[in-house]
N, C-alpha and C positions, 0 to 999 in steps of 0.2 A: 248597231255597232259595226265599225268599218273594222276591214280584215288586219290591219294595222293595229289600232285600239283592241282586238278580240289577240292579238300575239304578245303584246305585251303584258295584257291581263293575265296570262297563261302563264308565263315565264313569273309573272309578281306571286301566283297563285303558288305554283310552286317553289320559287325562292322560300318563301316565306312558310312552306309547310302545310297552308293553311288547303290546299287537296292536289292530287296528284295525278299525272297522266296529261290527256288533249283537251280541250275544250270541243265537244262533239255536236254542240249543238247552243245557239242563242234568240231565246224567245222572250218577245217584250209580251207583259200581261196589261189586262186592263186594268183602270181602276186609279183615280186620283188624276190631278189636274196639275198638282204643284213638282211630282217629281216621276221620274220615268223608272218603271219595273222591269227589271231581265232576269229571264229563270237561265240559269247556264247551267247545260250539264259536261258533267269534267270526272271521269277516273270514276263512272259508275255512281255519281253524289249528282245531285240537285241541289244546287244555292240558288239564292235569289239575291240580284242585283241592287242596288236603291242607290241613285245621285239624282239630282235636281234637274229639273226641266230646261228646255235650250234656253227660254225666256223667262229664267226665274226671277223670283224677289235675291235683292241685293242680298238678304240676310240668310238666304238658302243652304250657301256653303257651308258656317258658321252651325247652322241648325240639323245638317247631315251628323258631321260631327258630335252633336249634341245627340243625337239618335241614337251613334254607335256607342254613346256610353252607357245611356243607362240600358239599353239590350244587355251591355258585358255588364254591368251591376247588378240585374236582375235573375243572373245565372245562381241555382239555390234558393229561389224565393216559390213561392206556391203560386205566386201568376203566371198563368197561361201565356207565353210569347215566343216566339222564333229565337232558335240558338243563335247566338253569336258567332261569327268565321272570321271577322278580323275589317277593319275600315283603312285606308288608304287619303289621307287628304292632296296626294299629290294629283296638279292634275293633268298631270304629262303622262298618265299613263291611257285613260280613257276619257280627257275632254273636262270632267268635272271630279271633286271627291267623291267617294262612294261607299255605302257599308255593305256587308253581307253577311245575310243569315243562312240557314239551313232551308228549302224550301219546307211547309207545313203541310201534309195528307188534311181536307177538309174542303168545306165548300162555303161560300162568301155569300150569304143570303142574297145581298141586292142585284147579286148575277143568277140567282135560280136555288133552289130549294132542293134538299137531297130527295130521292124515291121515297123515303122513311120519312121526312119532313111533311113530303107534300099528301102524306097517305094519312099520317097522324096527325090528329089534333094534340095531343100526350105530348107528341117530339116539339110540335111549335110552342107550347108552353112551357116546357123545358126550357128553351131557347133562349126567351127574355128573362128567366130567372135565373141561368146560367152566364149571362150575362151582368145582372145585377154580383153574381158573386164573385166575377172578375173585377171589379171595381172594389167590391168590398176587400178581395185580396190584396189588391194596390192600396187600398189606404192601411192596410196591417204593417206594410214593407215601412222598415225604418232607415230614413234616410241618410244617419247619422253609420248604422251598422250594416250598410249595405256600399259606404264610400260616396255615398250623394250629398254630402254634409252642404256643399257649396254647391248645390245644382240651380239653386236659386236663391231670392232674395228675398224674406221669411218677412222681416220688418215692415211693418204698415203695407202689408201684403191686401191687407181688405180696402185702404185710404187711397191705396194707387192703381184699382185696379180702371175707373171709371175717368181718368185723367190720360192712365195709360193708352186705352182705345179710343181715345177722343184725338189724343195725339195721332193714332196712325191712320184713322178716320183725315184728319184734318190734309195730314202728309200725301195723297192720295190728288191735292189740287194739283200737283207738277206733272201730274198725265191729260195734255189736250185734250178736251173734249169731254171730259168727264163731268158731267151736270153739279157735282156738289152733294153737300149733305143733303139739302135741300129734295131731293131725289128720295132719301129714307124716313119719310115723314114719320115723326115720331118717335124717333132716335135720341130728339135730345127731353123729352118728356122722360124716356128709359134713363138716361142719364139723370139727370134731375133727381127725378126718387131713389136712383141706388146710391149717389150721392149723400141723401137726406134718411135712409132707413139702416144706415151699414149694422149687420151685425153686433154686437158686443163681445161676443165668444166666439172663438173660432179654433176649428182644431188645425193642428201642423202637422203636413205629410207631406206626401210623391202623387203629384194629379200626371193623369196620361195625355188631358188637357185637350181633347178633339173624342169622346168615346163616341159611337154610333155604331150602328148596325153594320154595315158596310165597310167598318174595320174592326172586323172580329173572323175567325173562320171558325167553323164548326162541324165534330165530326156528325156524322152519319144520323148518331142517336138524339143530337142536338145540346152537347155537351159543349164546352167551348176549349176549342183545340188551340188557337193563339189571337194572344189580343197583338196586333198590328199598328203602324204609324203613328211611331211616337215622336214625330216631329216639334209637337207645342207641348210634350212633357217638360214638366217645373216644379218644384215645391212651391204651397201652398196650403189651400184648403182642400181634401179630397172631395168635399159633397159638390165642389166647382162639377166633378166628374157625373155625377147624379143628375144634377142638373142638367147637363149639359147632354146627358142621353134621354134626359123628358124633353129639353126644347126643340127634341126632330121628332119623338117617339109619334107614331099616327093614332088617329082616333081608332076606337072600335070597326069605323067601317073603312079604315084604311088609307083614311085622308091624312095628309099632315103637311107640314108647310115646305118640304122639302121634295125636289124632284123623285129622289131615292123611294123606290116601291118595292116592296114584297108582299109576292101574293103565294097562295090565298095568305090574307092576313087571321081569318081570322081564329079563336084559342089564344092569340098570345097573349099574354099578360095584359090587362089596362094597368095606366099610372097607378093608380094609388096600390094596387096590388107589387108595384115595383118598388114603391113608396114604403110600404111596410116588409117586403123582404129586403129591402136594404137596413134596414133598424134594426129588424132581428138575427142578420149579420154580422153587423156592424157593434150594434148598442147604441148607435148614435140617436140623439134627438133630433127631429126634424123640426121645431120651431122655426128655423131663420131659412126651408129647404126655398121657401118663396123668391127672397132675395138672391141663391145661386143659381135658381130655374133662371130670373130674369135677368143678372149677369147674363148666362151662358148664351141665351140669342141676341145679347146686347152685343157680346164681345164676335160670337160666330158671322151676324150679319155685318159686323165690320169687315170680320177677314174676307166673307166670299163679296164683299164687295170691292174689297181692293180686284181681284179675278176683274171685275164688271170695269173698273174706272182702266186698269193696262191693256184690255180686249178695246178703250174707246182711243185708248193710243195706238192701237195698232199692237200692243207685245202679247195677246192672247187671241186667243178663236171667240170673236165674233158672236158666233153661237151661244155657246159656253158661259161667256159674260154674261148676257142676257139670264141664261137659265139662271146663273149664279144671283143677280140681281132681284129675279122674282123671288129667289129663295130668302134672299136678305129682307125685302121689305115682307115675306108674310112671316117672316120670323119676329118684326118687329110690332106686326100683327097678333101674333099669338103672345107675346109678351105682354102687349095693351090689356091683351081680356085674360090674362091670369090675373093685373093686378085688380081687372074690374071685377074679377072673382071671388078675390081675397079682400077687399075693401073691409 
C-alpha cells in the first residue's frame, strides 16, 4: 500500500470510528491467490485488511461486498469468524473495495502446526473434528433470522448447480491460450451423473462454499478460533460444505489431490470418522453425501482452473496456474474413484 492509499485509509478509519489514532504499521499476510491480505496496526488494534487482487476476476468486487455482509450477519451466531470493523466499496480510497475484520490470535495449519499441534496427537485430532463443527454451526445459522434471507437463490438450487459451472468452465475460452475443457478430462462424465443422480431432498441453509483447512485458524489447543474466506458464501445446501472439505481432505498417509500439506498428518481424523461426527451434529442423513462430495470437486476444479486458463493469458503467475491446474484435474480424479467406489 502506497503512502498515499495508507493516508487516506487513516483519516476513513477514523472518520468513521471504526479505530482510532496512526496507522503504525502495514503488513501483507500470505495465503490465497484471489485477493490480497493486510494486517494494519492503528491506535493499539490489529485489523486485517481484504480487497481483491491487481488482476482479479470481473466479479471480485461485487463478492468483497458480499463478504462483508455475511461477517456483519454473523455477529451473535456460535460460528467461529473474524469480527466485523466496517467494508468501504469506494475505490478511491485504497485502489479496490475492501472489508475489515479484527485480526484472530491462531495459527493457519497449512502454514505450520502450533508446538501443542505438532507434540499431540489429542490436539491434531481435535483439529478435524473441530472443524466438522464449524460447519455444522453454519448450517444451524438461519438465514431468514439472521438478515440473509436474500443471500442467495434457494429455487432449483440442486437443478442449476451443474449448468452453473459448466457455464463458467465454458466462459474461461476468452483467455488466449487456454487449451479448453478438453485439458480436465473427465469433467463432463462428472457432469453427466450429477446431472442424472440430483438429490430429491435437500436441506436449506447458509454454505461458507470454499471450507478447507487452510481457511480455518486455530488456537493453540486445536480448537477452531475463526473460520475465514467467505468469498463463495451463498444459500443453499449446507452438506455442499461437507463435501467440499472431503474433496481436498488427505488420505491417511497424507496424500491428497491438493497442493496444500500439513504435516505431520498423522491422528487426524479419516473421512468416514468426519462422516459420522458431522451426523451426530448435525442429525443430518448422509444418504445423497456422495452426490455433494462429487459437486464439491466438480465445482472447485472449475474455479481453480479458471486461476490456470488467466495465468495462460498472461493476468496470473504462471507458476501458480499450473499448480492450480494439477489440482483441478486430480480433483476430477478423485471424483472418478468415489463414484467407482459407490457404484
Amino acid at each position: 500500500m502506497d503512502e498515499a492509499s495508507r493516508s487516506r485509509l487513516e483519516v476513513w478509519l477514523n472518520a468513521g470510528g471504526i479505530a482510532t489514532g496512526a496507522i503504525t504499521s502495514v503488513e501483507q499476510l500470505s495465503g490465497g491467490t484471489q485477493n490480497i491480505l493486510l494486517r494494519i496496526a492503528i491506535g493499539g488494534e490489529e485489523l486485517v485488511l481484504r480487497r481483491p487482487a491487481i488482476h482479479a476476476r470481473p466479479e471480485a468486487e461485487q463478492t468483497i461486498l458480499r463478504e462483508a455482509r455475511v461477517l456483519a450477519c454473523l455477529a451473535g451466531t456460535a460460528v467461529p469468524h473474524p469480527r466485523f470493523r466496517g467494508h468501504s466499496a469506494d475505490k478511491d480510497l485504497i485502489g479496490a473495495p475492501f472489508l475489515l475484520t479484527d485480526a484472530v490470535a491462531g495459527f493457519n495449519a497449512a502454514l505450520g502446526l502450533s508446538e501443542a499441534a505438532l507434540a499431540s496427537s489429542a490436539v491434531r485430532r481435535r483439529m478435524g473434528l473441530a472443524m466438522v463443527e464449524g460447519i455444522a454451526a453454519i448450517a444451524a445459522v438461519d438465514p431468514l433470522e439472521v438478515g440473509l434471507a436474500d443471500f442467495g437463490k434457494l429455487d432449483t438450487f440442486i437443478e442449476r448447480q451443474v449448468p452453473r459451472w459448466r457455464k463458467q468452465l465454458e466462459s474461461y475460452a476468452q483467455f488466449p491460450d487456454w487449451r479448453g475443457p478438453s485439458g480436465l478430462d473427465g469433467v463432463d462424465v462428472l457432469g453427466s451423473w450429477l446431472a442424472a443422480h440430483q438429490p430429491l431432498r435437500w436441506q436449506r441453509g447458509l454454505m461458507h462454499g470454499d471450507f478447507h483447512i487452510g481457511n480455518v485458524l486455530f488456537s493453540p489447543e486445536g480448537d477452531l478460533a475463526a473460520i475465514l474466506d467467505w468469498e463463495l458464501s451463498t444459500l443453499g445446501d449446507p452438506l455442499l460444505d461437507l463435501g467440499r472439505l472431503l474433496a481436498a481432505w488427505p488420505d491417511p498417509d497424507g496424500s491428497g489431490p491438493l497442493s496444500l500439506k500439513v504435516e505431520p498428518w498423522d491422528a487426524f481424523p479419516v473421512r468416514d470418522e468426519l462422516i459420522a461426527h458431522y451426523g451426530a451434529c448435525t442429525g443430518r442423513a448422509m444418504d445423497d453425501l456422495v452426490w455433494f462430495e462429487v459437486l464439491a470437486c466438480y465445482k472447485l476444479a472449475i474455479i481453480l482452473e479458471g486461476t490456470y486458463a488467466r495465468a495462460s493469458a498472461g493476468l496470473a503467475a504462471r507458476d501458480v496456474g499450473e499448480r492450480l491446474h494439477q489440482g483441478a484435474v486430480s480433483l476430477i480424479g478423485r471424483a472418478l474413484r468415489t463414484l467407482d467406489n459407490n457404484e
